[in-house]
N, CA, C and O atoms as a Tinker XYZ file with bonds, in Angstrom:
   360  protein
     1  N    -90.588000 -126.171000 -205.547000    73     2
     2  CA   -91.230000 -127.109000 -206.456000    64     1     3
     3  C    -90.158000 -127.909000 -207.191000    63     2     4     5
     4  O    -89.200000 -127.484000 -207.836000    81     3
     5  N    -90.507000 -129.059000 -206.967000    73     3     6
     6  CA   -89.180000 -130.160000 -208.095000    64     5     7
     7  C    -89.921000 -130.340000 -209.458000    63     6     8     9
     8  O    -91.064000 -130.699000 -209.739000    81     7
     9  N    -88.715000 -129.909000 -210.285000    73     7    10
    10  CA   -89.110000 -129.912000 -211.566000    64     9    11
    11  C    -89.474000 -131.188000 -212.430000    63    10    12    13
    12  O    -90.149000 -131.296000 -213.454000    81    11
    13  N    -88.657000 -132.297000 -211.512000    73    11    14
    14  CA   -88.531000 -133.527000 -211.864000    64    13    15
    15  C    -89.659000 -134.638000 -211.572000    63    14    16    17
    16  O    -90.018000 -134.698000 -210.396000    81    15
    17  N    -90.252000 -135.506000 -212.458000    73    15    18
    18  CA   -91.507000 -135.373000 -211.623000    64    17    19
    19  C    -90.401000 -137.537000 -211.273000    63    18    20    21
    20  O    -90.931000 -137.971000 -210.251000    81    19
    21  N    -89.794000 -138.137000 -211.558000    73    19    22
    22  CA   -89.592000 -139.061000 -210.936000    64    21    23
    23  C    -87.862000 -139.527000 -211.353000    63    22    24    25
    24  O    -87.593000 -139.430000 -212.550000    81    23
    25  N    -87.014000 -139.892000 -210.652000    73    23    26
    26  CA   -85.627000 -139.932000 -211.314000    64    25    27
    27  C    -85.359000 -141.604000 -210.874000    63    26    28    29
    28  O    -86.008000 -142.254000 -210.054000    81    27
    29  N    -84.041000 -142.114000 -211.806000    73    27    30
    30  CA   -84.273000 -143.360000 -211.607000    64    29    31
    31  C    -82.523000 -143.390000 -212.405000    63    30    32    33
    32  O    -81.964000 -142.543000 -213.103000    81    31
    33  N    -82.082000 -144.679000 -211.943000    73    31    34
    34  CA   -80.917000 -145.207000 -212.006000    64    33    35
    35  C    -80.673000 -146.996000 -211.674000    63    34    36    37
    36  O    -81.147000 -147.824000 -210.895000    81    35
    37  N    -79.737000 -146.976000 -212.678000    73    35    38
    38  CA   -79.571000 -148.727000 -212.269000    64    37    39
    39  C    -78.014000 -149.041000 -212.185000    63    38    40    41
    40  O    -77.200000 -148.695000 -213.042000    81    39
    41  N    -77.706000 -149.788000 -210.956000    73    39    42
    42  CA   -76.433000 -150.224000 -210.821000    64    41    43
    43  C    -76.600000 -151.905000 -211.389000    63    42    44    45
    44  O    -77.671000 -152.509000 -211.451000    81    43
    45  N    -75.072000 -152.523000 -211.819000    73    43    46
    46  CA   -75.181000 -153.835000 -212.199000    64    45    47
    47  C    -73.697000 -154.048000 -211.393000    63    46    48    49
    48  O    -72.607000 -153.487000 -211.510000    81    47
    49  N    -74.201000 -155.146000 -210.510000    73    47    50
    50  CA   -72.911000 -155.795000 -210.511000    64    49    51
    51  C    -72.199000 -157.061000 -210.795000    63    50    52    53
    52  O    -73.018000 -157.959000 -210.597000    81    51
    53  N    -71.083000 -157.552000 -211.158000    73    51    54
    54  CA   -71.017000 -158.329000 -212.009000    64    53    55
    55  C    -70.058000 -159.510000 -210.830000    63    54    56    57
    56  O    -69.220000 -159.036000 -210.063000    81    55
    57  N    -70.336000 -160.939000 -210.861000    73    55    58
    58  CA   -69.819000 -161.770000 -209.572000    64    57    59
    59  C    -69.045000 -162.569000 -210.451000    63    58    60    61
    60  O    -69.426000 -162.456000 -211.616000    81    59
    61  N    -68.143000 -163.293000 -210.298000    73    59    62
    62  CA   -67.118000 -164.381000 -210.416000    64    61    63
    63  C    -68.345000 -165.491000 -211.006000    63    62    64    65
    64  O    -68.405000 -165.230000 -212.208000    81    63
    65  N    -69.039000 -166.264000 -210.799000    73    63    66
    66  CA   -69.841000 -166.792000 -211.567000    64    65    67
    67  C    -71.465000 -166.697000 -211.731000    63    66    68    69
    68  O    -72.046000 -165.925000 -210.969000    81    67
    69  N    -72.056000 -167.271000 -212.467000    73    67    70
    70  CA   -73.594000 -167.314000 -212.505000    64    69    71
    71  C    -74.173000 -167.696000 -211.191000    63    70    72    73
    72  O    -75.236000 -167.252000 -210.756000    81    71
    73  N    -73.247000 -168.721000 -210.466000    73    71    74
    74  CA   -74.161000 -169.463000 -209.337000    64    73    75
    75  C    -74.043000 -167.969000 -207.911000    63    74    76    77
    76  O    -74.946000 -167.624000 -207.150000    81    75
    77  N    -72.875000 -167.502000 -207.988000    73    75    78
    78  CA   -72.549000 -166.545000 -206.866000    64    77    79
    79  C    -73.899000 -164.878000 -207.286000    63    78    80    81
    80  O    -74.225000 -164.055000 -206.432000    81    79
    81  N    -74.243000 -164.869000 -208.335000    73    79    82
    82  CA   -75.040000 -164.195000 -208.974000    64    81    83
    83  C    -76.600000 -164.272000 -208.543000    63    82    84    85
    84  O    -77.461000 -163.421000 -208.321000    81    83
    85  N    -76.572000 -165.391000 -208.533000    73    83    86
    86  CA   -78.249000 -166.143000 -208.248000    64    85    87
    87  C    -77.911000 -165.958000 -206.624000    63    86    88    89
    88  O    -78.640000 -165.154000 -206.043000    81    87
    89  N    -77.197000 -166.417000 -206.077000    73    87    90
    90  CA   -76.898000 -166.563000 -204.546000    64    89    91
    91  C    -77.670000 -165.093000 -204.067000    63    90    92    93
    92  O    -78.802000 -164.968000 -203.599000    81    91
    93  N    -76.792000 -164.184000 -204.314000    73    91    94
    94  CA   -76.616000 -162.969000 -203.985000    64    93    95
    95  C    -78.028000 -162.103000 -204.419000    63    94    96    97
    96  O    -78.551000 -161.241000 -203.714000    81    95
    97  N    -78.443000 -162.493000 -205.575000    73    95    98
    98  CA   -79.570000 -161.941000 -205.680000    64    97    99
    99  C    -80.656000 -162.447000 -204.921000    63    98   100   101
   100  O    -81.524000 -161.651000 -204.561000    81    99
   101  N    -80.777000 -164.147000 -204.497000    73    99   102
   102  CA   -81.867000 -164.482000 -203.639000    64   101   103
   103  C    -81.471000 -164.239000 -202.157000    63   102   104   105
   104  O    -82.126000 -164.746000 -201.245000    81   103
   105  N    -80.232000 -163.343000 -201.904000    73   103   106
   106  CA   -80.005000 -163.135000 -200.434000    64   105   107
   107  C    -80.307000 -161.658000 -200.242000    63   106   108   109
   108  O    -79.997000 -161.085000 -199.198000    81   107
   109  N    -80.920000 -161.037000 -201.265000    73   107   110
   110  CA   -80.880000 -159.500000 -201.406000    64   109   111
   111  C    -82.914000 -159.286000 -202.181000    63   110   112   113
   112  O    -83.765000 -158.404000 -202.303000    81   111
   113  N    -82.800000 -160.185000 -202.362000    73   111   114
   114  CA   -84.467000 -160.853000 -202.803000    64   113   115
   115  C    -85.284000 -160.113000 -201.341000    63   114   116   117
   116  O    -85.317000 -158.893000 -201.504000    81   115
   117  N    -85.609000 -160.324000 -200.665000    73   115   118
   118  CA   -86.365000 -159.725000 -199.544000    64   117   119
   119  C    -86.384000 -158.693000 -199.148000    63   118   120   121
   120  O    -87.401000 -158.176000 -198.686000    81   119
   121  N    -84.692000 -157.842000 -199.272000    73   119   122
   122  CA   -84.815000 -156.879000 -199.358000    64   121   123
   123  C    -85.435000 -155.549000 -200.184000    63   122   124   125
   124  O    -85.852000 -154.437000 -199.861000    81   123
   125  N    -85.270000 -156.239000 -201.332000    73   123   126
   126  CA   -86.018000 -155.436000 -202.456000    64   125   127
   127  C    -87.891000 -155.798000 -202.189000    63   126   128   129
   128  O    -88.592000 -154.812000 -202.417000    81   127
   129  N    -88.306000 -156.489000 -201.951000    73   127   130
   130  CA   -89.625000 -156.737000 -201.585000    64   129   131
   131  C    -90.396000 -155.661000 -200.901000    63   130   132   133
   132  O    -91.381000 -155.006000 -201.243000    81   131
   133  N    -89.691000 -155.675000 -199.886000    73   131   134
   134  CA   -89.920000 -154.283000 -198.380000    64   133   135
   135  C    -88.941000 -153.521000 -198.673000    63   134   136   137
   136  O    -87.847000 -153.583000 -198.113000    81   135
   137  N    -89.287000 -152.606000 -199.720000    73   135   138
   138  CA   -88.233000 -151.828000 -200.234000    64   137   139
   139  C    -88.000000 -150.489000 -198.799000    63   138   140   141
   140  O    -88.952000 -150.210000 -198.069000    81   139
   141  N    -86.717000 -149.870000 -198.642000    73   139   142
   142  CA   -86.419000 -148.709000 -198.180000    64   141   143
   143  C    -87.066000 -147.492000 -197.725000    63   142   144   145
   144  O    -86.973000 -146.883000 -196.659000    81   143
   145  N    -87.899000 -147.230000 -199.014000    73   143   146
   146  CA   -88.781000 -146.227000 -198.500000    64   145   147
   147  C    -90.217000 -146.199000 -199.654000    63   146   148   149
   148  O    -90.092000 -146.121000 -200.876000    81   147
   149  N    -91.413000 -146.275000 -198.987000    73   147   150
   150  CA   -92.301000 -146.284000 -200.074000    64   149   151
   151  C    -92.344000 -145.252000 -200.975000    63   150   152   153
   152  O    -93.425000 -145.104000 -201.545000    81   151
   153  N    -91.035000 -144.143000 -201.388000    73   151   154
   154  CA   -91.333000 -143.319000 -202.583000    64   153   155
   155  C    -90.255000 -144.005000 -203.480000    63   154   156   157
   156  O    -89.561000 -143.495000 -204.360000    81   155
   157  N    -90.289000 -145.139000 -203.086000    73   155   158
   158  CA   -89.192000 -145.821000 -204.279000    64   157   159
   159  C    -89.946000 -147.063000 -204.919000    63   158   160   161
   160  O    -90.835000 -147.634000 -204.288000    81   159
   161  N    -89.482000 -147.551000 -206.469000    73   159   162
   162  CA   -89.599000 -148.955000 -207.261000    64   161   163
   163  C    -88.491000 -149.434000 -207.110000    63   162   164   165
   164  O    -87.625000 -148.559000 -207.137000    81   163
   165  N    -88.061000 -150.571000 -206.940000    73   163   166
   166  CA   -87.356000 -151.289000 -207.315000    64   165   167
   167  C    -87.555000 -152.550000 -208.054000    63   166   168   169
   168  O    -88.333000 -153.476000 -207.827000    81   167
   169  N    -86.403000 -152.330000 -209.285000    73   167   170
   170  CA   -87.112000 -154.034000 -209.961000    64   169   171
   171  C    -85.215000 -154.573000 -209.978000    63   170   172   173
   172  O    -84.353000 -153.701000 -210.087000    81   171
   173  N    -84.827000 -156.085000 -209.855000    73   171   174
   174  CA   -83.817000 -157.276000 -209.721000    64   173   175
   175  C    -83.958000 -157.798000 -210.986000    63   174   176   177
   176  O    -85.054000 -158.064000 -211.479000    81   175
   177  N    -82.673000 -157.989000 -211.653000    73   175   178
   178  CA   -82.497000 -159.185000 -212.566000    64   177   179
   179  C    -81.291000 -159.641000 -212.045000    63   178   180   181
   180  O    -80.534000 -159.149000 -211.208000    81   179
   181  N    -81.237000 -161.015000 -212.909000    73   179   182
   182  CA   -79.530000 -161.513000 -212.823000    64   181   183
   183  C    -79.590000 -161.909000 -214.391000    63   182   184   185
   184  O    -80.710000 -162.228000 -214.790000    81   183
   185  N    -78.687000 -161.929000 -215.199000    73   183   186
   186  CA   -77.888000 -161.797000 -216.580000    64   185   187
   187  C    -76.796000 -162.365000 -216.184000    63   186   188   189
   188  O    -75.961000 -161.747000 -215.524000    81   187
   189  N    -76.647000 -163.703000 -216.558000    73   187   190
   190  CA   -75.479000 -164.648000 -216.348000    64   189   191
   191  C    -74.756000 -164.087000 -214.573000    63   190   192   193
   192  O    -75.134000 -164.212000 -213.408000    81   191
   193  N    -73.551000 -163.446000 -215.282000    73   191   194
   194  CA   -72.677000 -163.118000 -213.550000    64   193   195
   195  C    -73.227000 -161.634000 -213.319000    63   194   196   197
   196  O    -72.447000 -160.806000 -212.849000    81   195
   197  N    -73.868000 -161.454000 -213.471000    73   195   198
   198  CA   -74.504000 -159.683000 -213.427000    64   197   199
   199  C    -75.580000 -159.729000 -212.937000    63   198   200   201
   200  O    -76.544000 -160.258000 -213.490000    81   199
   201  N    -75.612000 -159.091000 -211.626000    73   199   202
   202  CA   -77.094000 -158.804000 -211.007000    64   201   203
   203  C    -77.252000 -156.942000 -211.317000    63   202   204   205
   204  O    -76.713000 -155.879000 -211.010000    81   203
   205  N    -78.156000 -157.384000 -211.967000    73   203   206
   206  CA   -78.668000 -155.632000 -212.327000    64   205   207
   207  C    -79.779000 -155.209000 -211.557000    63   206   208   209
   208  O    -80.727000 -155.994000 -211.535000    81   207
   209  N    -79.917000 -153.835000 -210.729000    73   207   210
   210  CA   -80.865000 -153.204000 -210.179000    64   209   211
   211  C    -81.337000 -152.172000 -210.649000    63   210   212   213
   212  O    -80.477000 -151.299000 -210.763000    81   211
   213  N    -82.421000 -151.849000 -211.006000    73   211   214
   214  CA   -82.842000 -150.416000 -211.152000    64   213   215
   215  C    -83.744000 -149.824000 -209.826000    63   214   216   217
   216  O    -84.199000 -150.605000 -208.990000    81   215
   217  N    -83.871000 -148.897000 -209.770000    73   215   218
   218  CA   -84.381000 -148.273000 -208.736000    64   217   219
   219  C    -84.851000 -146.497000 -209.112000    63   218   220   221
   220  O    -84.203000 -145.572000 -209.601000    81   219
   221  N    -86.423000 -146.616000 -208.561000    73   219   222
   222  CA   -86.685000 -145.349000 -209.705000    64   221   223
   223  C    -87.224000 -144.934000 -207.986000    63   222   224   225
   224  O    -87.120000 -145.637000 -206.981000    81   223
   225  N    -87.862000 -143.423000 -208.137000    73   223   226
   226  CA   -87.849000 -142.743000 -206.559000    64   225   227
   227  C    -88.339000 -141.548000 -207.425000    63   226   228   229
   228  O    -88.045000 -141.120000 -208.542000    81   227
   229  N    -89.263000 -141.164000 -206.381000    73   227   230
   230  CA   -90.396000 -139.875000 -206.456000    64   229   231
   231  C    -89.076000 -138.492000 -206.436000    63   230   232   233
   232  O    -89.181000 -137.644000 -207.322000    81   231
   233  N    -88.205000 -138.391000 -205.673000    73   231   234
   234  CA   -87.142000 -137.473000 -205.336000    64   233   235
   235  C    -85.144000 -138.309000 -204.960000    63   234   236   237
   236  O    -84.500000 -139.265000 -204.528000    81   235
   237  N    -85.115000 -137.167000 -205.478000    73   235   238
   238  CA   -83.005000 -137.785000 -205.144000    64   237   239
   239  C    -82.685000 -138.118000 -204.067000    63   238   240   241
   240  O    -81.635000 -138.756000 -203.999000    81   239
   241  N    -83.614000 -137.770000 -202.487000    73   239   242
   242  CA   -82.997000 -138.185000 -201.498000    64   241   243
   243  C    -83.451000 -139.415000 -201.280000    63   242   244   245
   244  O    -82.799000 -140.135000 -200.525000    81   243
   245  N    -84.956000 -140.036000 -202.044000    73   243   246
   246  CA   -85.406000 -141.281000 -201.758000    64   245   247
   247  C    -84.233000 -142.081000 -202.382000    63   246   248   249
   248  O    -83.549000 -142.967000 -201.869000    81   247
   249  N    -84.180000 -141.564000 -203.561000    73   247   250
   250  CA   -83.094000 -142.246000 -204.854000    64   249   251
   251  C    -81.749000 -142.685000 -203.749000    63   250   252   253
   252  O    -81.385000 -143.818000 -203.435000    81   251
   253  N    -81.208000 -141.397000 -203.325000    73   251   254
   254  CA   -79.745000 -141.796000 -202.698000    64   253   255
   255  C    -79.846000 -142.766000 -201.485000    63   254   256   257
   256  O    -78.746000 -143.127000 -201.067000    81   255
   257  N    -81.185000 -143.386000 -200.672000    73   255   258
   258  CA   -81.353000 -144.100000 -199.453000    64   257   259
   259  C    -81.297000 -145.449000 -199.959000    63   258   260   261
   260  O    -80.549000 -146.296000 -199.470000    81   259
   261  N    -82.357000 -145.747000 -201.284000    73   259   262
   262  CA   -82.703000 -146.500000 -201.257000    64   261   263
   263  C    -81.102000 -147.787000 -202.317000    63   262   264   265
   264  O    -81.050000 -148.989000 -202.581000    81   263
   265  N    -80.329000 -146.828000 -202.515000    73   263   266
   266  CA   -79.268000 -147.175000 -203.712000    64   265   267
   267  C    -78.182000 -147.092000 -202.229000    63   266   268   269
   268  O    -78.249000 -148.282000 -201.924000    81   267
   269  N    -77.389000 -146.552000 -201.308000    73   267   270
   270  CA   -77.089000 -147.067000 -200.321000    64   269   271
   271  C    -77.544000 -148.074000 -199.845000    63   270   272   273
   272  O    -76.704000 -148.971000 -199.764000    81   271
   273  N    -78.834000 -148.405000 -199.374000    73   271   274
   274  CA   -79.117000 -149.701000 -198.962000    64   273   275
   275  C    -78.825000 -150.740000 -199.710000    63   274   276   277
   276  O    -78.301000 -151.720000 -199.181000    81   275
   277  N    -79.149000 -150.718000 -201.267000    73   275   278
   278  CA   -79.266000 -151.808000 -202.058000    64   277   279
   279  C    -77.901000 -152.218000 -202.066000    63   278   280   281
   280  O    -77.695000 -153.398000 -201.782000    81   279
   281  N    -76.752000 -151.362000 -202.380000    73   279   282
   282  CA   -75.075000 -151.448000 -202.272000    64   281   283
   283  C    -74.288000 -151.984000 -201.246000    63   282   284   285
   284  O    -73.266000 -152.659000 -201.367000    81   283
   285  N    -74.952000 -151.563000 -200.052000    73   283   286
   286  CA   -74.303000 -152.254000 -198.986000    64   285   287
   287  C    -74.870000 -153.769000 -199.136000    63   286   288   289
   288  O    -74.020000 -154.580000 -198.769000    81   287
   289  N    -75.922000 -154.288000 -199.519000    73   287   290
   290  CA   -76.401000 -155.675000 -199.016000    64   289   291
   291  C    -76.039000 -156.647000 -200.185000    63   290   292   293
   292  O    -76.114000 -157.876000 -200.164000    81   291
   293  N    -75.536000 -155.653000 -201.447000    73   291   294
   294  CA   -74.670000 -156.835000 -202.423000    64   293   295
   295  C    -73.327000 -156.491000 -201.959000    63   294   296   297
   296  O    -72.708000 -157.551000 -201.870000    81   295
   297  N    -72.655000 -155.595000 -201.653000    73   295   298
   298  CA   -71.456000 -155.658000 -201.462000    64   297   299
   299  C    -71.124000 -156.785000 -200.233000    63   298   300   301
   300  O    -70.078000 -157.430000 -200.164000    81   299
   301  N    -72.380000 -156.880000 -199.178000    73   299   302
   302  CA   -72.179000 -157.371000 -198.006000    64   301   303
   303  C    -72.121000 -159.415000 -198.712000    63   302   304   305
   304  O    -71.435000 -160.410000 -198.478000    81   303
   305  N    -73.255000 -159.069000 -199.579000    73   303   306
   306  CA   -73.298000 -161.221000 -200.516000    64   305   307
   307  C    -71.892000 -161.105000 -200.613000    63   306   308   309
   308  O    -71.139000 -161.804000 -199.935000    81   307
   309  N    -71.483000 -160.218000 -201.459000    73   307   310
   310  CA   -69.930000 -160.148000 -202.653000    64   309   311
   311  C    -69.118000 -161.074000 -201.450000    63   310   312   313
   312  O    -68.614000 -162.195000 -201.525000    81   311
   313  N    -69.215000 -160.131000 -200.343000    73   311   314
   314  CA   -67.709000 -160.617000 -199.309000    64   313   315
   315  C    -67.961000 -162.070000 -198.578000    63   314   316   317
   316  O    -67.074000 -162.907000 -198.412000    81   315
   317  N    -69.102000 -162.190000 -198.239000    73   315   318
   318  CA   -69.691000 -163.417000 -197.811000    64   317   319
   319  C    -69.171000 -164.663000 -199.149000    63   318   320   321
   320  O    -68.433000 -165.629000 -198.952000    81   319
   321  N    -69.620000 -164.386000 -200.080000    73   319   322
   322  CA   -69.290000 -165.180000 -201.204000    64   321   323
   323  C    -67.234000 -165.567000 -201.098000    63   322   324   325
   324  O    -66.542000 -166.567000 -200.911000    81   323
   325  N    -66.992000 -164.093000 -201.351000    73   323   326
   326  CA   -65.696000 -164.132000 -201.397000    64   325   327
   327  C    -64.711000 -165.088000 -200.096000    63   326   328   329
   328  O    -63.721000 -165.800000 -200.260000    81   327
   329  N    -65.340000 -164.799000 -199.040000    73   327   330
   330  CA   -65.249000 -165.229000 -198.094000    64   329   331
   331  C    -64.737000 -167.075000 -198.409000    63   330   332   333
   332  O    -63.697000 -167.735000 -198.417000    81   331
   333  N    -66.605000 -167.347000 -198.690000    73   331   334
   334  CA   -66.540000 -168.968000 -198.849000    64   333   335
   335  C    -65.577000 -169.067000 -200.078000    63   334   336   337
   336  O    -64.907000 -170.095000 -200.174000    81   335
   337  N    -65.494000 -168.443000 -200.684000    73   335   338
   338  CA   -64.339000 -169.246000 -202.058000    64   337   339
   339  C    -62.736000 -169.419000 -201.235000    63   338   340   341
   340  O    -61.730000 -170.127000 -201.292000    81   339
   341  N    -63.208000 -168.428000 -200.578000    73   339   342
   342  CA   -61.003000 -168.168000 -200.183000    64   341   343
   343  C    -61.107000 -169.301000 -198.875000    63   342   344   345
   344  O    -60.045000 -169.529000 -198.295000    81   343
   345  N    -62.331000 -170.007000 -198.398000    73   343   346
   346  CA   -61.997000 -171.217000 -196.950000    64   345   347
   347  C    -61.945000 -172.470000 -198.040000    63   346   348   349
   348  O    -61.270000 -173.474000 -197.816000    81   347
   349  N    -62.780000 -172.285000 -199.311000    73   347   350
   350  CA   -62.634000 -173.898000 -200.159000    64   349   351
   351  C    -61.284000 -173.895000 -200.872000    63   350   352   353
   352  O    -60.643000 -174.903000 -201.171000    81   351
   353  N    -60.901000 -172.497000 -201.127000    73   351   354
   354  CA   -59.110000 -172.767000 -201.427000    64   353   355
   355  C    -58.213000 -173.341000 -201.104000    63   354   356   357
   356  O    -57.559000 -174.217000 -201.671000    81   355
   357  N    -58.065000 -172.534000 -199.466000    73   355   358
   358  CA   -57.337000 -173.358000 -198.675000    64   357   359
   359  C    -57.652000 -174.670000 -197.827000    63   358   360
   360  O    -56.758000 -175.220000 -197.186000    81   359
């Protein structure tokens, strides 16, 4: 029996500007829609350069799937972003 009846956590990550922020959150927007697994919530903000996620889950293993997924697909904007800044540099 889990004692816990729902656990929940929020990552924020914070981008080089507001516009790379909005980017990243409307490229990660769909994903949160058709979330991971239906024993999870997920709710998106963006706060200037900070996209904040929370993510709440019936149990820790929904919790740990659905927070891997969400991490890889901003880390995946981050580099994409990073990407385009370092080709308009040079």
């Amino acid at each position: 029996m889990n004692p816990l009846k729902e656990v929940e956590t929020q990552i924020e990550i914070e981008f080089p500007s507001k516009m790379d922020a909005e980017i990243a959150l409307k490229a990660i927007g769909p994903e949160i829609m058709d979330s991971p697994s239906e024993r999870t919530r997920t709710g998106i903000e963006c706060r200037e350069k900070t996209v904040k996620i929370t993510i709440t889950a019936r149990d820790t293993p929904s919790l740990r799937a659905s927070l891997n997924s969400y991490l890889r697909w901003l880390i995946l904007s981050q580099q994409i972003l990073e990407l385009k800044h370092d080709m308009h540099n040079h």
